[in-house]
N, C-alpha and C positions, 0 to 999 in steps of 0.2 A: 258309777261304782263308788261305795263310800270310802274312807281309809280304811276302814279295818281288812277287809275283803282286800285290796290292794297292798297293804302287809301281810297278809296271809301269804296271797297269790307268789308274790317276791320271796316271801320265807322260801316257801316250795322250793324254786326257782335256785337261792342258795342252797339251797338241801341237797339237790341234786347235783349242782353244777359242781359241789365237794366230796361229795360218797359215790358218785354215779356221772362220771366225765363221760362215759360213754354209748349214755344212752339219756335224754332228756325226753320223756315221754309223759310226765304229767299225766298220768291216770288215763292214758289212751293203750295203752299198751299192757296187761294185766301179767303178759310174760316178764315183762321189767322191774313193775313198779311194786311197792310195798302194800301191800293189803292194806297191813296197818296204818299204813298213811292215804291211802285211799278212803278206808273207813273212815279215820278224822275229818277229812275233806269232807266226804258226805254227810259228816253229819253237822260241822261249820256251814254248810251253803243249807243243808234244812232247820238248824235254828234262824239263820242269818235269814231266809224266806220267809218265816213263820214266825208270827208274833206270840206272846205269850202274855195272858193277865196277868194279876197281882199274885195270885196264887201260883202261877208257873203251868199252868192248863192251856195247850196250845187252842191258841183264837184264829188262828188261822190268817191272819193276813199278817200284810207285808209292816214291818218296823219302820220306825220313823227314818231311819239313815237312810232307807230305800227312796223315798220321797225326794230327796235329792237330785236321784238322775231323771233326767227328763224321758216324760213319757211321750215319746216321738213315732211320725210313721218309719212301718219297717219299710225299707228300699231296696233296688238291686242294685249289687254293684259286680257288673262284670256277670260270673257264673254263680255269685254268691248275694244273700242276702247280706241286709246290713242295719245297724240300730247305733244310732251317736256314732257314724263313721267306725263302731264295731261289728265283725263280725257275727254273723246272729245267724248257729246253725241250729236247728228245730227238732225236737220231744217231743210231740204233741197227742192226743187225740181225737176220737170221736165220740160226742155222744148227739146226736140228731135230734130228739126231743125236747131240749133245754124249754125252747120257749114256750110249749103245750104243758109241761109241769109248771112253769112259773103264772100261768093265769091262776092256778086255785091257790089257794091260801095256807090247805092244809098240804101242797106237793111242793110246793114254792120253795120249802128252808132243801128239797133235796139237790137244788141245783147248786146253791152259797156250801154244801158238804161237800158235793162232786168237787168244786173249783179247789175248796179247801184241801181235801184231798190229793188232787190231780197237782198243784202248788207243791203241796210238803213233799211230793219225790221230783220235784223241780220240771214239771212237763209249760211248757210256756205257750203252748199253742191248740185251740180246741175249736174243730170242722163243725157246726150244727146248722140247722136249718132256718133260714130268712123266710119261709115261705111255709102256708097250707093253705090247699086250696080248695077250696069248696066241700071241705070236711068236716067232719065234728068238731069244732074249734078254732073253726078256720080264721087265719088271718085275714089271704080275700076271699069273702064270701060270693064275689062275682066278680065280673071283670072292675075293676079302680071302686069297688065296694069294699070297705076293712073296718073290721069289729077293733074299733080302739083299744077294748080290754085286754086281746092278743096284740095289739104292737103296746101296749104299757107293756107286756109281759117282757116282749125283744129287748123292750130298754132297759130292763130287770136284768134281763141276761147280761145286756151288753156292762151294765153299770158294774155290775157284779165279778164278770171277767175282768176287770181294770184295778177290781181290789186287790185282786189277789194275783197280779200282774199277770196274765193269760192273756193272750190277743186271740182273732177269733179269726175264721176265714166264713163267711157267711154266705153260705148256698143259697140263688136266687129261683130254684125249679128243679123238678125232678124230672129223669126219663119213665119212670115206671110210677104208678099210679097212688103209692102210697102216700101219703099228703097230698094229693092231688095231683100236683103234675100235669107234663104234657098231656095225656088224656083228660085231663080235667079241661084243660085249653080249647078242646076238640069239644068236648060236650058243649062246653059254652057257646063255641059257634054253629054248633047244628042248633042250639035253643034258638039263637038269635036267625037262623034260617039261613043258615051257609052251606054249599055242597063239600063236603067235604068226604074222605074216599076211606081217610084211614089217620091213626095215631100221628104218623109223619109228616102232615100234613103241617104239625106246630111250628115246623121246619120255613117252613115255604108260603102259607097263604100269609096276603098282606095284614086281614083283620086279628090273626091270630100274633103275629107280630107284634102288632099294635098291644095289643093285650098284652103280650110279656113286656114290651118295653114301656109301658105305662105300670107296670108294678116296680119295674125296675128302680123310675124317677121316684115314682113315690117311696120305696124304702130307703134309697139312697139320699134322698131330701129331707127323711125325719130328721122332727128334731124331739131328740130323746128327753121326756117328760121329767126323768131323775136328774141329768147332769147336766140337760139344757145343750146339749152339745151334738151338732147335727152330725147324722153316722157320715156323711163323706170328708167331715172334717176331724173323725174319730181314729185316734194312733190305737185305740183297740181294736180295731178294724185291721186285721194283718191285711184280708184281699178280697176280693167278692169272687165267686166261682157261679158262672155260667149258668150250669146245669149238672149234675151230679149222674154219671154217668151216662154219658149222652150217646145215643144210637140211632142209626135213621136207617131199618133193613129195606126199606122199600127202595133205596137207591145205593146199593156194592159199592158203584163209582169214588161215590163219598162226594161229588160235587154240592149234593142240597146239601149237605149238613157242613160243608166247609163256606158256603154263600152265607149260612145263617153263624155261624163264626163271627164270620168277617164284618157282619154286620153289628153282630152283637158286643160283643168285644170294642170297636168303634165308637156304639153309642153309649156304653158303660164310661167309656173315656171322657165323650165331651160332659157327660152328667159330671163325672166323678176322677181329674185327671191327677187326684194324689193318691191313692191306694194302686194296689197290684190286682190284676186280675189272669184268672185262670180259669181253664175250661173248664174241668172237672172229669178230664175222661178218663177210662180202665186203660190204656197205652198201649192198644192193638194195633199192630202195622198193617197199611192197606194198598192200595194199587201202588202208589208214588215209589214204593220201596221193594219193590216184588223179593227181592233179596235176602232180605228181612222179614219177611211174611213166614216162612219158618220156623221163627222164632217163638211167635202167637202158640199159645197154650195146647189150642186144635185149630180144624181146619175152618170150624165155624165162628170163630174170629175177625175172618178178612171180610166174610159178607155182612156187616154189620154198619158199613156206613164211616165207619171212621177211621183216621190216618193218622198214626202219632207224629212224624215229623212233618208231614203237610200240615196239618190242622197246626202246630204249634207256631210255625212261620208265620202268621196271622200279626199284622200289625194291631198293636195294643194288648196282646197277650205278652206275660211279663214271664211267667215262669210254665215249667210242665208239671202233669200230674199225673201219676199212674195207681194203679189199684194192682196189688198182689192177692191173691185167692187161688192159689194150686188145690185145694181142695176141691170147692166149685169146678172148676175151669179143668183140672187133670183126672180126679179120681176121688171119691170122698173116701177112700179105706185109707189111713194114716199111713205114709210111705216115704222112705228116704227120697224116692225121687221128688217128694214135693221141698225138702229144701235145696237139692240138686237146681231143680228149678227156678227157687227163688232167690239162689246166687245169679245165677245167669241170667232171669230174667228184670234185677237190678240193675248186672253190670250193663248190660245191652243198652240201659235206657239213659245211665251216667255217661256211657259213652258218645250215646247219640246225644244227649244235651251239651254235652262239651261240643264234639265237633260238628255239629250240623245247626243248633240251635243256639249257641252261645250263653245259654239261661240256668239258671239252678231247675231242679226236677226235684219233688216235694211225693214220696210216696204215700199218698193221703188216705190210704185205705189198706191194710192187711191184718193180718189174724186167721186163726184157726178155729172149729166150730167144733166143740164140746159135744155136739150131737154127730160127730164125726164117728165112725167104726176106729174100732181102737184109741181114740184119743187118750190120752195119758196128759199130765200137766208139764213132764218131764219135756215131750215132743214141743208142747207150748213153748216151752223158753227155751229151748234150743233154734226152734224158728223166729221165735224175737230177738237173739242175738244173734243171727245167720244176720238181720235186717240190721240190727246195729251196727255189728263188724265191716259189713259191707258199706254202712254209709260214713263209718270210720277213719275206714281204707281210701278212701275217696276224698274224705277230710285231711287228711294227711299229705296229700298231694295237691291240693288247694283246686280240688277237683269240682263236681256240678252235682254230687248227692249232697243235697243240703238239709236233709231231715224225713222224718218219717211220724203218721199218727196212725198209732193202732185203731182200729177198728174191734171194740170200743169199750171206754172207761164207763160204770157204772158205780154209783152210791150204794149204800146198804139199802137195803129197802127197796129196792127194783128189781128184783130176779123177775117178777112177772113181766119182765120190758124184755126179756134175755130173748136173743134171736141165735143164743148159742156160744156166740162169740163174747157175749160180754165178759170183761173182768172188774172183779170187786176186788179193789184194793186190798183191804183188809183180811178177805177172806184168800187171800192169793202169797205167801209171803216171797215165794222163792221170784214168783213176775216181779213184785213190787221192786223184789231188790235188783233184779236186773235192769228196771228203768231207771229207779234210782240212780245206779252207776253209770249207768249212761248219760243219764242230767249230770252228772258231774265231772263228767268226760267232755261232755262239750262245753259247760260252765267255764271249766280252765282254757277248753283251747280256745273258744269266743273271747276270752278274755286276754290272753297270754299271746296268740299271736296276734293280735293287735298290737299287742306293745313290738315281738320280735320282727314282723313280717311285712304285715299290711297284705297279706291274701297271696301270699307267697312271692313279693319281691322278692327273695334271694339277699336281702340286704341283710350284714351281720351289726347287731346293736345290743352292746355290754358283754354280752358271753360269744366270742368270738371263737371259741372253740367248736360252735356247735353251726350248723344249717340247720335253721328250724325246719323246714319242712322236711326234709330229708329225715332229721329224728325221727320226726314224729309219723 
């Protein structure tokens, strides 16, 4: 953090500890704190993120004072993440296509816009895909076959996310067919003359195995053509995720798809034992928790294969991830009970990550779909701050919701990508300003309890009048 930002920070800091003894809340608490000075904030951390040319035209990346701190891998510490022994809770989101735009020359500048974008309302983390497979453009065009012109593109991506200080969590396979995916795994081994029964199968047979974990080495072993700098040894590399919503219906029990976990997870470590890795799953409860099973959205939930706190117990999985979609999953007509739900089905999972898993939980997928009955933009941002609030509330208590990424941030110029859910910045004001305020809600507490706390010791340092976490 340069000095200015830590003068800032401090000013704050006096500001309150003299007008406001009794409540030190730093832009996390909107009943407290001063618009107006929240507003200044936000807009000190989007100059302070944002460079600007000669002419005062935002260029989008990061100032030279930023170069400064080291760009390090993110870690876990305890139930939280962590970056320079700071705090580092997550804004993030998704846009899945990054590296299938960056092959062409003339889609290429929309990925360095999105970043730019996603940057100036302070979002530091974005989900996209490491993988397509055997598709128009595909990365591997077969089993350990890859068109070099789509992994220059990944390095494009990757290089690109680094400018504009974004880390990346990079999806290694999908459960469903688009970019190929487990189905694509399946066809390959009936090509090569394997019996094989069904999709699930990717799970379980030895050759198909072999096939993901020979992509695996290979993306994890580039070495990135732009910065020269191999992705396992890359701090823009937040974490590698498994598979992207992973299901195995052929087996309820969950045993195949928790064997191939275990497995997978394992061999991502000996490749790659500095990054974080994470399953990628939607956070349905299954046999292990019957208790719990309840909870799940319906009742076709539990037959799906997968366990949220079994599956996470898995040595070398670092953190969890859940997917929120009450739309999908409860009713697509726009309904109170879908943010009813998406409290509850937050807190359920913070709870269980604190006490059953010990690990931060990362809600790496929600949003609502524009092609929903009723949608309104109104309902939009009432359900993006339902999600914020809640991982707030959790911040506050030095709890295990460590972040959330919308599903998903687009650029201008892609509505024809929209699957419904996309938001465009620009075209969005009252979204934009809601994340906005949330980057700058956890800008100060990542930054500020660091100096009060250290992740909630209870220790009191300089304002002795206050418990930080309790404030806050």
């Amino acid at each position: 953090m340069d000095i200015h930002t830590t003068i800032l920070l401090l000013s704050i800091l006096l500001v309150y500890n003299l007008n406001n003894t009794n409540c030190l809340t730093l832009g996390l608490n909107e009943d407290h704190v001063s618009n107006t000075m929240l507003d200044k904030t936000t807009h000190h951390f989007s100059n302070h993120r944002i460079g600007y040319d000669d002419d005062g035209d935002d260029m989008g990346r990061m100032d030279d004072g930023d170069e400064d701190e080291p760009w390090t891998m993110v870690q876990k510490s305890g139930k939280q993440f962590a970056v320079n022994d700071q705090p580092f809770y997550v804004n993030g989101f998704n846009t899945y296509w990054l590296m299938v735009f960056a092959v062409d020359a003339s889609t290429r500048g929309k990925v360095t816009e999105l970043f730019q974008q996603a940057s100036g309302v302070g979002m530091t983390v974005c989900r996209t895909w490491a993988f397509n497979d055997g598709q128009w453009r595909a990365l591997q065009k077969k089993p350990s076959v890859y068109d070099e012109d789509v992994f220059k593109a990944l390095d494009f991506v990757v290089s690109e996310a680094k400018k504009f200080k974004i880390r990346l969590i990079l999806s290694l396979t999908n459960n469903w067919d688009s970019y190929g995916g487990k189905p694509q795994y399946v066809r390959w081994g009936k090509e090569a003359g394997l019996n094989l029964t069904n999709d699930d199968d990717f799970f379980s047979h030895p050759t198909l195995k072999d096939y993901y974990k020979a992509h695996i080495k290979t993306v994890l072993n580039r070495v990135n053509t732009i910065t020269n700098i191999t992705y396992k040894d890359d701090p823009t590399i937040f974490a590698w995720e498994l598979i992207n919503e992973a299901r195995c219906t052929s087996d309820p029990s969950g045993d195949k798809l928790q064997e191939w976990i275990e497995e997978m997870a394992y061999y991502v470590k000996t490749v790659d034992p500095k990054h974080l890795v994470e399953i990628g799953l939607e956070g349905f409860y299954g046999p292990s928790t019957p208790n719990k099973v309840p909870i799940n959205p319906n009742t076709y939930c539990q037959q799906v294969g997968t366990d949220f706190i079994r599956n996470h117990q898995v040595l070398g999985v670092d953190f969890a991830s859940v997917h929120i979609y009450a739309d999908s999953w409860i009713s697509p007509p726009i309904s109170d009970t879908h943010i009813t739900f998406t409290k509850s089905w937050m807190q359920s999972h913070i709870d269980d990550a604190e006490k059953y898993l010990g690990m931060p939980v990362i809600f790496s997928e929600f949003g609502v779909s524009a092609k929903d009955p009723g949608f309104n933009t109104s309902f939009r941002d009432s359900l993006i701050s339902t999600v914020y609030n809640t991982l707030l509330d959790s911040a506050r208590k030095g709890g295990s919701g460590s972040g959330s990424l919308l599903w998903q941030v687009f650029p201008d110029g892609t509505e024809y990508m929209d699957d419904g859910y996309a938001i465009i910045l620009s075209k969005s004001p009252s979204t934009t300003k809601i994340i906005s305020r949330h980057s700058t809600r956890l800008t100060l507490f990542n930054s500020l309890c660091n100096w009060k706390c250290r992740w909630g010791c209870k220790k009191r340092h300089g304002f002795d009048e206050f418990d930080y976490h309790a404030e806050l």
